[in-house]
N, C-alpha and C positions, 0 to 999 in steps of 0.2 A: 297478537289477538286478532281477531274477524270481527265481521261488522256484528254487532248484536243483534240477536235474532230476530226476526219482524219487524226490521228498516230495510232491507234489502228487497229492491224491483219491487216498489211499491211506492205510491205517493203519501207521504206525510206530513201534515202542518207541524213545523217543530215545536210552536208556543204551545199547542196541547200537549205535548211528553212532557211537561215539567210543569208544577204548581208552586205560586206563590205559598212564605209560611211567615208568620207575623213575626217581624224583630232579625231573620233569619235570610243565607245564603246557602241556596240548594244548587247543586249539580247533580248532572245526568250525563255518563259518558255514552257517545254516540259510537265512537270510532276509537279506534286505540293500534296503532301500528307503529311500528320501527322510523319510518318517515314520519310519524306528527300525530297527534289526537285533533278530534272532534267533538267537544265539549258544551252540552246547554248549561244555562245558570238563570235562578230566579231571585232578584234579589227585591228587597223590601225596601221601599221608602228610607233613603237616610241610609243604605247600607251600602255598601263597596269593600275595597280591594288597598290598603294600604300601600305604600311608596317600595317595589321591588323591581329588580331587574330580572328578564330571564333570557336566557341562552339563545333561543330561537324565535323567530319572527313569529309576529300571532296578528291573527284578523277578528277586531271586534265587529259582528252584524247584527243592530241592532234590532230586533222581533216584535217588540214589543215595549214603550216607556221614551223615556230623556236618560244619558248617562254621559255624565262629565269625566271626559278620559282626558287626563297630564300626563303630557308624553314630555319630557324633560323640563318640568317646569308650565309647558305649555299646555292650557289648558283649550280642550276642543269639547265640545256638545253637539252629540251624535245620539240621533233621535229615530224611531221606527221609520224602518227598510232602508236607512245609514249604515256606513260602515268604517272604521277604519283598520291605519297597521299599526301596530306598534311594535317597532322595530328591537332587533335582537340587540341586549347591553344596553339599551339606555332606560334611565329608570322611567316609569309608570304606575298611576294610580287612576282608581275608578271611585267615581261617587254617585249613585245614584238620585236623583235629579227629581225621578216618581220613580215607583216602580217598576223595574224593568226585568225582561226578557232577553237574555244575548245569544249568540251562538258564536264561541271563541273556538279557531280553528288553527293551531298550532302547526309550522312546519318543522323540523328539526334539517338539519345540513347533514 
């Protein structure tokens, strides 16, 4: 896939391409290619991402809020214009902390 239309050679704040929704976890695909996606998410107070593992390395950057990522058990609090990895095979959960804004950028091998 190509970059979606009206992001390309243009400046965009990413926390406005994606709206908070009460109770609720939205996404917005940015990017989507053979090498890796580039994915926003708005998630609600109290909402996250349950204990999974996946294949490929992923960069959480924080945009906006608090979000408590467990990266094997360990837990890190990563807060606006933070970032971390969470690396490929080991498991990982997300809790949101307040509301937040992320920008998860997937690379695949």
């Amino acid at each position: 896939m190509k970059e979606k239309e009206g992001f390309s050679a243009k400046a965009t704040r990413l926390a406005d391409l994606i709206e908070y929704q009460e109770g609720s976890v939205v996404s917005r695909t940015i990017l989507d290619k053979e090498a890796g996606t580039v994915t926003l998410f708005a998630f609600d107070k109290g909402e996250g991402l349950s204990e999974h593992t996946a294949p490929y390395d992923a960069i959480v950057y924080v945009l906006e809020g608090e979000v408590r990522v467990l990266i094997s058990g360990k837990p890190i609090l990563v807060s606006q214009g933070e970032m971390t990895i969470m690396p490929a095979g080991k498991p990982h959960a997300l809790e949101g902390v307040s509301k937040f804004k992320m920008l998860l950028t997937m690379i695949k091998d």
